[in-house]
C-alpha positions in Angstrom: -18.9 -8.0 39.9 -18.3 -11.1 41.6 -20.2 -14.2 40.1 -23.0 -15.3 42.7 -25.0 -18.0 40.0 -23.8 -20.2 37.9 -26.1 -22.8 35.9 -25.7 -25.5 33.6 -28.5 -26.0 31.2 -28.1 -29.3 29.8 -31.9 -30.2 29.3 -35.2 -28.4 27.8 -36.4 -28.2 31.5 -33.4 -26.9 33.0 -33.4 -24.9 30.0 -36.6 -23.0 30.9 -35.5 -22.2 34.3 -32.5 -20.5 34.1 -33.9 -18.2 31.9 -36.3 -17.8 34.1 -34.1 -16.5 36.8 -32.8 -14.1 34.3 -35.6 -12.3 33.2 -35.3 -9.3 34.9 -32.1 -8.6 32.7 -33.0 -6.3 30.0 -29.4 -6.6 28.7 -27.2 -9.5 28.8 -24.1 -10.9 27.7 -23.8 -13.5 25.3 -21.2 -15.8 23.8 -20.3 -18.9 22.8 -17.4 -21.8 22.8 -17.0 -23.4 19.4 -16.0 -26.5 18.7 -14.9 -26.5 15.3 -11.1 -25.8 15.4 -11.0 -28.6 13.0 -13.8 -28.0 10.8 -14.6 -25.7 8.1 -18.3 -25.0 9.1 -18.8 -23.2 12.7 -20.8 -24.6 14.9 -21.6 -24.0 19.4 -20.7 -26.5 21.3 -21.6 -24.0 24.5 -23.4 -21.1 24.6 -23.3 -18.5 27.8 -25.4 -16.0 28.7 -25.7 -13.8 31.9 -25.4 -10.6 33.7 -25.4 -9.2 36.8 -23.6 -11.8 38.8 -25.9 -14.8 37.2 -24.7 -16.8 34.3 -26.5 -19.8 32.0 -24.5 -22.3 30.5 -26.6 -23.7 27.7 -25.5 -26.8 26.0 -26.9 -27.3 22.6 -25.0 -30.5 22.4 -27.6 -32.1 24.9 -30.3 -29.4 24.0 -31.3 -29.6 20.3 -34.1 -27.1 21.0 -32.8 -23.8 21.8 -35.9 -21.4 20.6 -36.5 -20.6 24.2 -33.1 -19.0 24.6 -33.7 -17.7 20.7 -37.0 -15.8 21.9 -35.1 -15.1 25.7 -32.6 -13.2 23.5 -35.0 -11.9 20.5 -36.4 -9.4 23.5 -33.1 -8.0 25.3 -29.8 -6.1 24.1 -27.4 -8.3 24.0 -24.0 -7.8 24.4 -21.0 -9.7 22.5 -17.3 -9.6 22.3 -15.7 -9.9 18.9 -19.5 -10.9 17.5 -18.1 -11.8 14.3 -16.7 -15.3 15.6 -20.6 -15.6 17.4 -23.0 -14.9 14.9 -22.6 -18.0 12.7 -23.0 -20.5 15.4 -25.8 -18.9 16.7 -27.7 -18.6 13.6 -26.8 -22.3 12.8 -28.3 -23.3 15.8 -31.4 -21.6 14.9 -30.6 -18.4 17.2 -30.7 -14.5 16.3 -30.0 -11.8 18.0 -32.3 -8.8 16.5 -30.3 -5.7 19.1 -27.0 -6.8 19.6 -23.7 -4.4 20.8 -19.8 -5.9 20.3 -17.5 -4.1 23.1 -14.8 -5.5 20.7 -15.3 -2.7 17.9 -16.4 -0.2 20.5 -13.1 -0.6 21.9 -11.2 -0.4 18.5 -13.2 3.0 17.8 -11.7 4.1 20.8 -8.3 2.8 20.2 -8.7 0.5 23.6 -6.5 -2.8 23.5 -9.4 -5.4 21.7 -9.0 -8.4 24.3 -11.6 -8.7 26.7 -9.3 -10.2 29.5 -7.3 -6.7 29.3 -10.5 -4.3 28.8 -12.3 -6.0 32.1 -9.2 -5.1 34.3 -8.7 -1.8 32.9 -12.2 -0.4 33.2 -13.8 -2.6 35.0 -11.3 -4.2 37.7 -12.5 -7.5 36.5 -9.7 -9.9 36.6 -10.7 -13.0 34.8 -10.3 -16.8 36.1 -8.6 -19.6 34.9 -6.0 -20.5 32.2 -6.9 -18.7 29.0 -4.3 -20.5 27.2 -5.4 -23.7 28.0 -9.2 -23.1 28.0 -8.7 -22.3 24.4 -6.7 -25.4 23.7 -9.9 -27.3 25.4 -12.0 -29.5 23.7 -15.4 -28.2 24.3 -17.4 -30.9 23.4 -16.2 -32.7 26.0 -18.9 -33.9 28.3 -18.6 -32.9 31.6 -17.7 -29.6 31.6 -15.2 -29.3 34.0 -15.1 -26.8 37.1 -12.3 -24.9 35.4 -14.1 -24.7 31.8 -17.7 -23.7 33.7 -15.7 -20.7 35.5 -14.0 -19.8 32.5 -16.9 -19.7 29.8 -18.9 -18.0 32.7 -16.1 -15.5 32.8 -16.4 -14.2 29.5 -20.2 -12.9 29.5 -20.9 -11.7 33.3 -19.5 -8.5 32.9 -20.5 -7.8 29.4 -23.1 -5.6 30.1 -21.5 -3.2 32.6 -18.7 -3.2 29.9 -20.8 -1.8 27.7 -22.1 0.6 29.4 -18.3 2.4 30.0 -17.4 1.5 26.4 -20.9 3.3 25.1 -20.3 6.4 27.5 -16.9 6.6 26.1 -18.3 6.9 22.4 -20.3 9.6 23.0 -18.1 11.6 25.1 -15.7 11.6 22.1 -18.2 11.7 19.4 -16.8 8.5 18.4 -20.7 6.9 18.3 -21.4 7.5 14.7 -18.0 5.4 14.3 -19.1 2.8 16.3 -22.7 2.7 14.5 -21.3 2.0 11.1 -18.5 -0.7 11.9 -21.5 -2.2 14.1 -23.9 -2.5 11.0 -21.3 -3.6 8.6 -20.0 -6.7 10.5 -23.7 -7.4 10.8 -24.1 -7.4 7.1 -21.7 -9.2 6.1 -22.4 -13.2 5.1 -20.9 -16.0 7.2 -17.4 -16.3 7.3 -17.4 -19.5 5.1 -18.3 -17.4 2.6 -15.8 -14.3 2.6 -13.2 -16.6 2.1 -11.0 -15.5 -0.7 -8.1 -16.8 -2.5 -7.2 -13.1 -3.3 -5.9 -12.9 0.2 -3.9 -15.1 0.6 -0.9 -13.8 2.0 2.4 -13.6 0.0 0.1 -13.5 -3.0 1.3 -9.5 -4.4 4.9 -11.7 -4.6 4.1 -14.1 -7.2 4.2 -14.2 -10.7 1.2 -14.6 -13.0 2.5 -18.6 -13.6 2.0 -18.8 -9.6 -0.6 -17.0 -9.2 -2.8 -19.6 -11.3 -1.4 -22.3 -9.4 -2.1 -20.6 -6.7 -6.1 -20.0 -7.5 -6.1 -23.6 -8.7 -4.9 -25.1 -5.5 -6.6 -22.8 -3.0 -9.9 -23.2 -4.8 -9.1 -27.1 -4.8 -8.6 -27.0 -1.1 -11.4 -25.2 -0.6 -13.9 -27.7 -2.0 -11.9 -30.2 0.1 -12.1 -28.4 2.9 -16.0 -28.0 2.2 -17.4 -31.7 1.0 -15.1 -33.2 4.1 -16.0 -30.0 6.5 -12.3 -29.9 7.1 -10.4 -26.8 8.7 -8.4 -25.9 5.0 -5.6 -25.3 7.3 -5.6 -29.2 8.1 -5.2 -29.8 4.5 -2.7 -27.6 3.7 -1.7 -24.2 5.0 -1.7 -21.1 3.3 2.5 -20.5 3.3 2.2 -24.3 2.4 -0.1 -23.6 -1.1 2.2 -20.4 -1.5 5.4 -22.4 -1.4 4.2 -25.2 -3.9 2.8 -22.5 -6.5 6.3 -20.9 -6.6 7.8 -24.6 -6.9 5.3 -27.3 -8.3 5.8 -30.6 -7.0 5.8 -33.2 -9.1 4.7 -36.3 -6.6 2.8 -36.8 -3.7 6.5 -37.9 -1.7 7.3 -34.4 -2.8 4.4 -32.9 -0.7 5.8 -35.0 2.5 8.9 -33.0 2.0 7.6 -29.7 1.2 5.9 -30.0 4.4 2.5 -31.7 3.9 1.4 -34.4 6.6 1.4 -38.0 6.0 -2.3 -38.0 6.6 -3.3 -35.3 4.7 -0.9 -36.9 1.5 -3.0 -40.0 1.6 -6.2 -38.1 1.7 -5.5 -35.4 -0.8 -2.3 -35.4 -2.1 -3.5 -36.3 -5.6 -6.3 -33.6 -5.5 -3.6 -31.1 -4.5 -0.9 -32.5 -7.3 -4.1 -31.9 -9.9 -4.9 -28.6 -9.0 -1.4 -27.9 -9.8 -1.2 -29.8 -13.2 -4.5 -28.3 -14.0 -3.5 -25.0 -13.6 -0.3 -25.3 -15.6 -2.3 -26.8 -18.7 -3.9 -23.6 -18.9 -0.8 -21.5 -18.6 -1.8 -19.9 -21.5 -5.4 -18.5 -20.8 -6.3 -15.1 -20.1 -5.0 -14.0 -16.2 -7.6 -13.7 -13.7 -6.3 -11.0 -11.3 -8.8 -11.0 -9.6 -8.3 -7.6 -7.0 -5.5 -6.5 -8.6 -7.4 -4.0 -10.9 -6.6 -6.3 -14.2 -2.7 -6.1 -14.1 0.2 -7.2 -11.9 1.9 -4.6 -9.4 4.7 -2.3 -10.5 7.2 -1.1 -8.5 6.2 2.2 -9.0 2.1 0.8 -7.2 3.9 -0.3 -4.7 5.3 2.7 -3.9 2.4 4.4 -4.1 0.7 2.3 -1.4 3.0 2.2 0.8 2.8 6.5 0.9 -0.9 5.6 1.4 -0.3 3.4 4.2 2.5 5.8 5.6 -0.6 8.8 5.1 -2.9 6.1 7.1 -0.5 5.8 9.8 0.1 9.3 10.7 -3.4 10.2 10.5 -4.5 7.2 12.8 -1.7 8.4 15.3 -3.3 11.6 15.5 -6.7 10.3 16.4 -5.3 7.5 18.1 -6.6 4.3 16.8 -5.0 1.5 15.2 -3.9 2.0 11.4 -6.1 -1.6 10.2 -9.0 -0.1 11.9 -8.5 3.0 9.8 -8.1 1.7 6.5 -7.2 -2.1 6.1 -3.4 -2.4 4.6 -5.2 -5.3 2.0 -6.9 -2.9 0.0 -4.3 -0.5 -0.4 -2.6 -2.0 -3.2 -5.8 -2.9 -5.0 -7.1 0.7 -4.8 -3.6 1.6 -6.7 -4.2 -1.0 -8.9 -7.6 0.0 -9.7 -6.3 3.2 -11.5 -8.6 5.4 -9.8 -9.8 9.0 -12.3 -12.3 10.2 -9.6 -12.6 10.7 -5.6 -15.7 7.9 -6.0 -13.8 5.4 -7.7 -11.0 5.3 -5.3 -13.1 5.3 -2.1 -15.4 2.3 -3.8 -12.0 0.7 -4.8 -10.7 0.9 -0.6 -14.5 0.1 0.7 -14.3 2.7 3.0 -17.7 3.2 5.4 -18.2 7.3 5.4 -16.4 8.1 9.0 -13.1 6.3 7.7 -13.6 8.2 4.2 -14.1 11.3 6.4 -10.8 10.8 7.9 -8.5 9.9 4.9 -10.2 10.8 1.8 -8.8 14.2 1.3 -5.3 13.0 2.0 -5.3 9.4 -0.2 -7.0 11.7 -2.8 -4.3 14.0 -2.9 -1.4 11.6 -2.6 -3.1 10.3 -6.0 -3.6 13.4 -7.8 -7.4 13.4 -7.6 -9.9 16.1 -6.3 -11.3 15.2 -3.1 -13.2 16.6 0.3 -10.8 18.7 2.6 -9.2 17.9 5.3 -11.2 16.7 8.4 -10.7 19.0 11.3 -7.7 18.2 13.6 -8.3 16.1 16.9 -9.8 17.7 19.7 -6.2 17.7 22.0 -5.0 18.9 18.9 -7.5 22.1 18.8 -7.0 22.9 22.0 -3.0 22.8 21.9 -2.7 25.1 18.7 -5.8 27.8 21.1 -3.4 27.8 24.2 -0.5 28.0 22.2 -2.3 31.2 20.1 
């Protein structure tokens, strides 16, 4: 649907008014720009909201009051894409949404391509405006908005609704809504981002050594802290392949840390902390190993083998209900689920964190591949059912 209405709420009274003009909408589309691609904490620098061919800009950088658009929202279904990237910003700016729907993990239930740009134009014949590339690279705290960033934020929630409405038809017509239900009400349970952060998976980690691994902890939980107290993106201190690098091969000065990779800015800043974290680490060499997610022990050959039937057991089974293997089962907990030594069906599905339709789908085969007892096999695909009746 072309979009007839776009306004810019950039003050309490403005504010008022556009929602106003929206209140016929029991269901809108909601979503915000952030500008924290340098930060650690997440904050809104725009938040957009619309349907039906009428869209409100609302900037909370000129509107420190947004509990109109809180209560606006608190009464309607609304509508995100990819939520998980919303929620904190909204809630930080006072905002929650008590009904919400994410045509992001509806789509991945229904093994749909997950960007929005692609799902409009297939379903919808929605072709999107504007550079999406740049728009992404835009600073959105810059004051004016320009035409090209007002069309594109406007973009992304005017056909939110109506996407939802194909995507939630689709569920049900494959009896894919239970699916849906449970991914829905575990991404809303789970904290902020800031919080899930984990050292545990950072990637490369299975590689190292137990040496690296504590320098590992030691400088990601040193960067972390950094990254916190200066709210500082940790990539900006240091990137992950970066931390992994200097745990395999301490440095020994911060001119070493120019070398290896680090900027000149970030030296002067934290180089010292970061050259610390290492020494620190390496004075306790000697102290019992935290392996923390790897079930007490470090990997054999013979685990890894193991998880990688389970991920080739995951793969076939998620072609034959076609939906993307991560979606199934996520690869990180493979391993750990090895690790974990499982004796009983329970304590390897607490071990992969499976919710009950993905346990549905692979328990009986993960439990055999381990030599446990577990649930049979779920029923074959419907295409599948009906192939082996005309063939029989």
């Amino acid at each position: 649907m072309p979009i007839d209405a776009v306004v810019l709420a950039d003050t309490p009274e403005r504010l008022q008014v556009a929602l106003a003009d929206l209140a016929d909408l029991p269901t809108v589309g909601v979503d915000v720009e952030r500008a924290d691609w340098d930060r650690y904490w997440r904050s809104a620098a725009l938040v957009q909201v619309g349907g039906d061919g009428r869209v409100v800009l609302v900037d909370p950088l000129r509107v420190a009051d947004l509990s109109p658009l809180a209560a606006f929202l608190a009464e309607r279904t609304c509508v995100l894409h990819a939520m998980d990237n919303d929620l904190g910003p909204l809630a930080s700016a006072g905002v929650d949404l008590p009904l919400l729907e994410d045509t992001s993990i509806a789509a991945a239930m229904l093994g749909l391509p997950l960007g929005l740009e692609v799902l409009l134009r297939d379903l919808l014949g929605v072709a999107l405006s504007g550079d999406k590339a740049a728009m992404q690279r835009a600073n959105w705290e810059e004051r004016p908005l320009t035409p090209e960033m007002q069309a594109y934020a406007a973009g992304d929630v005017a056909d939110l609704p109506a996407l939802w409405q194909v995507l939630a038809e689709r569920l049900k017509a494959q009896d894919r809504w239970a699916w849906y239900r449970q991914e829905l009400e575990a991404v809303q349970r789970q904290p902020p981002a800031e919080q899930r952060r984990a050292w545990t998976r950072t990637k490369g980690i299975g590689r190292l050594d137990p040496d690296a691994t504590d320098r590992l902890r030691s400088l990601w939980d040193t960067r972390e802290e950094l990254a916190q107290t200066t709210d500082t993106a940790p990539s900006r201190i240091a990137a992950d392949k970066l931390l992994v690098d200097l745990a395999v091969r301490p440095p020994t000065s911060t001119s070493e840390l120019v070398r290896r990779g680090l900027r000149r800015a970030a030296v002067r800043s934290w180089g010292a902390a970061l050259l610390d974290a290492v020494g620190a680490a390496q004075a306790v060499a000697t102290a019992p190993r935290r392996r923390s997610g790897n079930g007490g022990r470090p990997p054999t050959e013979a685990d890894r083998q193991r998880a990688d039937t389970l991920r080739a057991l995951r793969s076939e089974r998620a072609a034959e209900i076609g939906i993307d293997p991560g979606v199934l089962c996520p690869s990180r907990t493979l391993l750990g689920a090895v690790l974990s030594d499982p004796e009983t069906p329970d304590q390897l599905r607490e071990a992969l964190d499976l919710r009950p339709w993905q346990w549905e789908q692979m328990g009986a085969v993960f439990c055999e591949a381990l030599g446990l007892d577990g649930p049979g096999r779920p029923a074959p695909p419907v295409s599948a059912r009906a192939s082996e009746q005309v063939s029989g």
